[in-house]
Every structure is written in structure tokens, then in C-alpha cells.
C-alpha positions as CSV (number, residue, x, y, z in Angstrom):
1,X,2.2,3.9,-22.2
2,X,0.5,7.6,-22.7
3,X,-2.2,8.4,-20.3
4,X,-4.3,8.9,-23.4
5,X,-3.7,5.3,-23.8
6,X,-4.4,3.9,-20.7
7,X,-7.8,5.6,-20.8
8,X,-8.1,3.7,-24.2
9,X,-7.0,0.5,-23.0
10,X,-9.0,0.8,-19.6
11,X,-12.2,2.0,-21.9
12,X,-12.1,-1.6,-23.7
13,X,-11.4,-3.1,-20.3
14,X,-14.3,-2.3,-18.7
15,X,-16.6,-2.6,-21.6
16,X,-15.0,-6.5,-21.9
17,X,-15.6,-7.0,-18.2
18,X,-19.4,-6.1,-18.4
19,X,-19.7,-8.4,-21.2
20,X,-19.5,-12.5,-20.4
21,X,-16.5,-14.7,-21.4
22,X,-18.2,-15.7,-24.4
23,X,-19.3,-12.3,-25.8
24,X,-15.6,-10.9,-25.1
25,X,-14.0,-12.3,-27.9
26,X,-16.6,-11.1,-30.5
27,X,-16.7,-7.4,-28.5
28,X,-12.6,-7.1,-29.0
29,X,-12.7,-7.8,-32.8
30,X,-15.4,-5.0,-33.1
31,X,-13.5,-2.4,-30.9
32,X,-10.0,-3.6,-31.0
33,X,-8.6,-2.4,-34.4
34,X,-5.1,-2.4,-33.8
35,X,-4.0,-6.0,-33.0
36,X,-1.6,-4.0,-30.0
37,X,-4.8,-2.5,-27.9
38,X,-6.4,-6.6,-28.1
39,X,-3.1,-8.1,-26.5
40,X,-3.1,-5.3,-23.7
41,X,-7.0,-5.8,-23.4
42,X,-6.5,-9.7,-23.6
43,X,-4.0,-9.5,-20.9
44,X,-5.5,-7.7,-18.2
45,X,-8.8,-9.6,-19.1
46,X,-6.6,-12.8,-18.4
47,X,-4.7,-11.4,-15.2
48,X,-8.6,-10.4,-13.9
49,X,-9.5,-14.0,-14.2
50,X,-6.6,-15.5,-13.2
51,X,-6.0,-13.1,-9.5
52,X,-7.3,-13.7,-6.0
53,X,-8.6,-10.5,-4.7
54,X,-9.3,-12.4,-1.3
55,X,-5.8,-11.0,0.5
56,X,-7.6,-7.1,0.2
57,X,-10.1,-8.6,2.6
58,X,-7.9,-8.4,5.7
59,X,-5.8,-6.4,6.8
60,X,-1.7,-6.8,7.0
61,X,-1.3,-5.9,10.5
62,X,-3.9,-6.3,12.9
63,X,-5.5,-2.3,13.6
64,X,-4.7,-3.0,17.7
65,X,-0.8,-3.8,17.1
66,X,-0.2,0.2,17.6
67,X,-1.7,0.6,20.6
68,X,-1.1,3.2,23.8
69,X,2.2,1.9,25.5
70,X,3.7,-0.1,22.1
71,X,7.4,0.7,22.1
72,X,8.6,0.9,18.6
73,X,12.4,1.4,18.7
74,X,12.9,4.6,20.4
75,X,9.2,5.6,20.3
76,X,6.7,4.9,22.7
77,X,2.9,4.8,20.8
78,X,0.9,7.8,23.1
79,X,-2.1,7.5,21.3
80,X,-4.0,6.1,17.9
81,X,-4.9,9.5,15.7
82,X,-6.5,7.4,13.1
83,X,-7.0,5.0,10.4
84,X,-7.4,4.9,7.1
85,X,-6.2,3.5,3.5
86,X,-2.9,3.6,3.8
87,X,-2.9,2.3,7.8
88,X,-2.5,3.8,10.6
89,X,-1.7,7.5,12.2
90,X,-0.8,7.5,16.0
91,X,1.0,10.4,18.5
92,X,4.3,9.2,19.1
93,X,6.8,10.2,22.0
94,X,10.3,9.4,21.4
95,X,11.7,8.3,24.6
96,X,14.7,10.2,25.9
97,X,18.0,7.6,26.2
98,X,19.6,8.2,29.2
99,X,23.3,9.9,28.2
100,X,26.6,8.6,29.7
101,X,28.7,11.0,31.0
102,X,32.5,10.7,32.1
103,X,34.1,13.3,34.5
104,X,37.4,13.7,34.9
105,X,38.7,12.1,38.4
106,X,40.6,15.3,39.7
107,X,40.2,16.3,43.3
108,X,41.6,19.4,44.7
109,X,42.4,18.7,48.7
110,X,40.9,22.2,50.7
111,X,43.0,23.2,53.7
């Protein structure tokens, strides 16, 4: 779909969506020429109708489950930097693994 045709499609949208299920049928035959630009209209009418916006009223993960001393694989959470619409920003350390080092066994004897 064009952009110029989304901003068609979502022009009949909203103008459907002010109107009330009984005036939307009448509205789309005056504004809905091309039987194409109904179906589209139709169908987002429908999927409005039909979806549960109630999951956007919480969020997915509770906003204290990166807190100051959350390890997160080799990170340790420092500090929260802020929150907003896509989640969560926080100051992470990455914790230094200690390394394994193998020495070669050799002694020289000192006289």
C-alpha cells in the first residue's frame, strides 16, 4: 500500500469511527467509490470492534524488575536512567569474570 493510500484509507477510518455503527454503512457508500478502499475501511472498522485494547493497560514487565543490584547475565544493573515508551534505560556494569590461567610447572633449583 502507498503512503498516499494509507492517508486515504485512514481518512475514511476515522471519519467511520466518529460516526455510529448504524450511520457507517451509509457514510462508506457516500465516500467509498472504489469497492477496494470499502473492504480496507470495512476491515479495520471490524478488527476495531472486534480487539481488546485492555493488555496496553499494564505493563509487560513490572518497572522495579531492573533494579540496582539485578544481575542480568554478565551485567550487574548500577542504576535505573529512565523510562519511557519503549521500557526501560538503566547504567549497566558488566562484571569482570575472573580468568584462568595455567603456568608451566618448571622449577629451576638455586645453588
Amino acid at each position: 500500500m502507498t503512503p498516499e493510500r494509507w492517508q486515504e484509507v485512514k481518512k475514511v477510518l476515522a471519519a467511520a469511527l466518529e460516526r455510529g455503527p448504524a450511520e457507517r454503512s451509509a457514510y462508506l457508500d457516500q465516500v467509498c467509490a472504489e469497492p477496494l478502499l470499502r473492504r480496507e475501511a470495512e476491515s479495520l472498522i471490524a478488527a476495531h470492534e472486534q480487539g481488546d485494547s485492555s493488555f496496553m493497560e499494564q505493563p509487560a514487565v513490572q518497572s522495579n524488575a531492573l533494579k540496582s543490584g539485578t544481575k542480568l547475565g554478565p551485567y550487574e544493573i548500577l542504576a535505573p536512567l529512565g523510562v519511557g515508551g519503549m521500557g526501560e534505560a538503566v547504567c549497566p556494569r558488566r562484571r569482570k569474570q575472573p580468568g584462568i590461567r595455567n603456568h608451566s610447572s618448571r622449577r629451576e633449583e638455586v645453588n
